[in-house]
Structure formats: structure tokens, C-alpha cells
N, C-alpha and C positions, 0 to 999 in steps of 0.2 A: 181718426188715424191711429192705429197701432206700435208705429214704427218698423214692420213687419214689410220684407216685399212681397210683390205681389205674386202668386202660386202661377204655377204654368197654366190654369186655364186663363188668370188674371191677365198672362199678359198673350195668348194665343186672340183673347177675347176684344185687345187695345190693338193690334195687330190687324185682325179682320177688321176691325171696324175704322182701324185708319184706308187700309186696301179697297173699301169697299167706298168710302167717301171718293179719297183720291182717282180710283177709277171711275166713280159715275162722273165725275166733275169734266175730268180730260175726256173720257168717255162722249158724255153729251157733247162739248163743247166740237170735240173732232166732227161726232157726227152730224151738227149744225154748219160749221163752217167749211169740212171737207169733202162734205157730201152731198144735204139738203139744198143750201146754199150755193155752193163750190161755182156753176151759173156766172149766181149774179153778181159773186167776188172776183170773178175771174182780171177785171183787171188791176184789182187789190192783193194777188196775189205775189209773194216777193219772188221776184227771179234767182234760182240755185241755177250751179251747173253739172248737179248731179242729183235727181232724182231719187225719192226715198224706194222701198220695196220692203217686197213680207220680211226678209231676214233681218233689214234692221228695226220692223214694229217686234220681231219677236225678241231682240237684243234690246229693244227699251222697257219693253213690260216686265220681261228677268229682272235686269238690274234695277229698276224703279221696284220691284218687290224687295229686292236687296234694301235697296234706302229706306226703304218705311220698315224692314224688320230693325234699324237701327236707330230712324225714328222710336221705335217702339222702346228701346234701348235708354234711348237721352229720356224718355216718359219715369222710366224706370230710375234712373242716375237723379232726375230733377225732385221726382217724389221722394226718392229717399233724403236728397240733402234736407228737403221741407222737412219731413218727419224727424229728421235729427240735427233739425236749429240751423244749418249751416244757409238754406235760404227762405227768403223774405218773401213768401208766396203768401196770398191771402184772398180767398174769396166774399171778405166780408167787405161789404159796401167804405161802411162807417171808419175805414181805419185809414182811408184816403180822401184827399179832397178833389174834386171835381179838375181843378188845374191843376195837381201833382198828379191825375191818371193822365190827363192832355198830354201833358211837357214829356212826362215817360214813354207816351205813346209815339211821339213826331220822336222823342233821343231816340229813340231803340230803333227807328225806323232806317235814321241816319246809321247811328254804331252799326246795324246789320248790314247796309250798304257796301261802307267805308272797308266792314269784314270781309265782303262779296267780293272787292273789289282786290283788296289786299292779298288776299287766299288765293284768288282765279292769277292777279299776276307769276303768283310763285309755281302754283301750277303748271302755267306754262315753262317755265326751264325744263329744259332738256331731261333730265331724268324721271321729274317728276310729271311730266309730260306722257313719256313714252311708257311706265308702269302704272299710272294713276288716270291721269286728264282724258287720255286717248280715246276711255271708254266712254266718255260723255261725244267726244268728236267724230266716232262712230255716223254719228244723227248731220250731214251733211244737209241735204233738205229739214230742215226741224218741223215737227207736229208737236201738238200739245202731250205727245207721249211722250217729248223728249224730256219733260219738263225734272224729271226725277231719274235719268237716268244715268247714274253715277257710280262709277265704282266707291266700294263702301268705305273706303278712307275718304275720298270726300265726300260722303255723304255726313258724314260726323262730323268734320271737320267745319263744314259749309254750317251745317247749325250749330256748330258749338259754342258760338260766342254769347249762348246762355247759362253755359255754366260761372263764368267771370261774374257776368251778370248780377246772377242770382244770388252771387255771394252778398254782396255789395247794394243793390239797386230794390228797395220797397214793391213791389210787383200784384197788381191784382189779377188776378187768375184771366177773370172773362177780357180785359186786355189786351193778356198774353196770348188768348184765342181769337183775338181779331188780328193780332199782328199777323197767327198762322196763316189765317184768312185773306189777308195783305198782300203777304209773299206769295201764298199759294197763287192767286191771283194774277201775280203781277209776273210769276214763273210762266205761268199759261199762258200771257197774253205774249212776253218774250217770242215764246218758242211755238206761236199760233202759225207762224209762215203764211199771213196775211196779214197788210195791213188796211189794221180801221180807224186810225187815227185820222183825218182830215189832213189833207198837204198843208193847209195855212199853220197847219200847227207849229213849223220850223221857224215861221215867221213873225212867231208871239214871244217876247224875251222872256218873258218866267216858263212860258209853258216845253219849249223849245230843248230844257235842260232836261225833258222829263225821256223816259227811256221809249223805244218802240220794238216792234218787230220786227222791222228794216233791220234796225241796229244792232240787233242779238243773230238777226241772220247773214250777218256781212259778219260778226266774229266769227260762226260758223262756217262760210263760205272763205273768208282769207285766212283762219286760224287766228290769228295773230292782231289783240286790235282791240278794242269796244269792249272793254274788261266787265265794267260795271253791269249792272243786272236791273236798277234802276230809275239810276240819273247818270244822263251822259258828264255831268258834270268834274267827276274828280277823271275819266278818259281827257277832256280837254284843260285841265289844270297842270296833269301830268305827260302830258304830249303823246296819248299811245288811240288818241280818237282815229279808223278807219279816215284815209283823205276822202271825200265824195260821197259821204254819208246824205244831205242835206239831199244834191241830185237822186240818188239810189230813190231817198225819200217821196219825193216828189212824182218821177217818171214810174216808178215801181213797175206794173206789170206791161207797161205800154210799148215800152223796147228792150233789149237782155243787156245789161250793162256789162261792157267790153272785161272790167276787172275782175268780175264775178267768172265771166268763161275760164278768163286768166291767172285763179286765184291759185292754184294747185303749186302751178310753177313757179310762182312770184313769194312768196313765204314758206316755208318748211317749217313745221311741226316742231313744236319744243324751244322754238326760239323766243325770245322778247323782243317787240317793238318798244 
């Protein structure tokens, strides 16, 4: 390390190569499940009441380019705090113990949550709603394309709680790339618009708190609701969990659940539950 940023092929060259990950991944994953598959998921899939189209795949792959040039950005902002002492970035094995990578791994899982959760509520208010959030709610049926489609203030914002972090928090490098790996992950499977989770799953107490595609697609279809990204958990602590999640869960593609036809009119945009 130089302390030196990185020249514009430096970062034209972290840019492609995050663009070309992130699109083969949502990429394959769409054309497995919405395609290949599409068949013999059919009654896996989650009931919208409005169908996607080319204008909004061409409105998620823009703005998901938007969020990965500002990915590219936080790359830029995180490398230089390392280079100038300000974070505790290190990809040497020896400088951690095997349980202080654990414990950092499961906190920052939680801290990213609790940020997910906290961000998306303020989000929705009204102003921030209708110049900011809107652009992600675009994506009414959701695909895995939805998963980064964000106007570029929350695109930043949404990762940003690694700058705090880093001030503060011992960090090994290959960690901090699974956690990406985590999220990314766990973004796609949100915003898969099928689920593949088993129905018993509602009916397991630990496992039951854990997030699905149902869940991310009923905040999408009522607006207003299933904040978390996920664990449904801090939604049912703080009273803003969608009613009839559990049902949705379960019946998914086998009958169009009345609330779902009814969502447009029943919530307006920018408000808080």
C-alpha cells in the first residue's frame, strides 16, 4: 500500500469486475428460476398484483449499475481510511483469533440488519419516500434484478455502516468478503419472487424469525411493512410486521391472496406502519 488512490483504470477495473460478478450471479440465478425452472416452481411462486415488464428489467439494471459505481466508491473511501490508519483492516491471518473473526462475523451480521432495518423505516416517510425509496419500489413483482436497484443515495447509505465500523472494529479482510457474499446472497434470495423455503419453516421457533421471499415481497406489494431485509424479527418487536404473512407463506402460489389484489388502495406510499 502506498497510501496513493487508486488511478481511473484502478477504479474503472473494481467497477467491471464488481458489475460483472453481480450480473452473472442475479444473471444465472433469474435464468434458473425464471426461466429453466419457472415449470416446476410454478406453485412456488409468490402472488403480485402487478406483473413485472421489459421497462422495469431496464429500470433495475440502470440503477443497480448506479449502486455498484458507488460500491466502487465505499472500495475507494474504505482503502484509503486503511492506508491512512483511520481503519483496522487486515488480511493477515495471525492478527486474529479464530473466535474474535466468529463473534465479528455473527455482530456485523446483526449491526447490518438492525442498519437495514433502521435506514428502510426512515425511508419510507414521506419525502424521503417519494425523491429517494420510490426508485427501488418501481420493482412491484421483484426479480433477482431487483436486488441492487436503488437510487444512489441509498445505495450508500444502505452500506454505509462500514465506515463507523471500520473506525472502530479489528476487521479481517476475507471476513469482510463473505459478509458481501452473505448480503449479496441473502439480497437475491429477498427479491427471488419465489419461494423455496419449505412451509414448515414458519413452524420451527428459531428458524421462523429468519427472512423469506414471501416477506420482502409483501413489503413490495403493500409498501408499507416487513422493513427488515433479514430477520423478521426486529418487524415483530416493533409492531410494522405485514398481518398474514405466515398464511401468504404457506398458500403462496395456490390461491392470489385478497390483500395482495388489494394493496395499492389499502396503503399509500411514503407513509409508516
Amino acid at each position: 500500500m502506498n497510501g496513493q488512490p487508486p488511478g481511473l483504470a484502478g477504479l474503472i477495473a473494481t467497477f467491471v469486475g464488481q458489475a460483472v460478478s453481480y450480473f452473472g450471479v442475479v444473471g444465472l440465478v433469474w435464468l434458473l428460476v425464471w426461466k429453466v425452472f419457472a415449470a416446476r416452481l410454478a406453485a412456488r411462486k409468490v402472488p403480485v398484483p402487478r406483473p413485472s415488464d421489459r421497462a422495469q428489467l431496464v429500470h433495475e439494471v440502470k440503477y443497480s449499475l448506479v449502486t455498484l459505481g458507488f460500491g466502487t466508491l465505499g472500495v475507494v473511501i474504505v482503502t484509503w481510511m486503511s492506508e491512512h490508519g483511520y481503519a483496522r483492516l487486515s488480511s493477515n491471518l495471525s492478527d486474529f483469533s479464530l473466535p474474535q473473526i466468529g463473534l465479528t462475523f455473527v455482530g456485523l451480521l446483526l449491526l447490518n440488519d438492525v442498519w437495514f432495518y433502521g435506514w428502510h423505516r426512515l425511508l419510507h416517510t414521506p419525502w424521503a419516500f417519494k425523491h429517494i425509496h420510490s426508485v427501488h419500489h418501481r420493482s412491484v413483482e421483484v426479480s433477482p434484478f431487483s436486488s441492487y436497484s436503488f437510487h444512489p443515495i441509498e445505495g450508500f447509505i444502505l452500506g454505509g455502516w462500514i465506515y463507523p465500523v471500520a473506525l472502530v472494529v479489528p476487521i479481517y479482510l476475507p471476513m469482510l468478503a463473505a459478509l458481501q457474499v452473505v448480503g449479496l446472497s441473502n439480497n437475491v434470495m429477498a427479491h427471488l419472487g419465489y419461494e423455496l423455503f419449505p412451509k414448515w419453516l414458519v413452524r420451527v421457533p428459531g428458524l421462523r424469525w429468519i427472512n423469506s421471499a414471501t416477506f420482502h415481497s409483501m413489503h413490495h406489494t403493500r409498501v408499507n411493512g416487513n422493513y427488515g431485509l433479514m430477520l423478521r424479527v426486529w418487524d415483530r418487536l416493533l409492531g410494522t410486521e405485514v398481518p398474514g404473512y405466515d398464511e401468504v407463506f404457506v398458500t403462496r402460489g395456490e390461491k392470489r391472496q385478497p390483500e395482495l389484489e388489494a394493496s395499492s388502495s389499502q396503503l399509500s406510499p411514503g407513509t409508516t406502519s
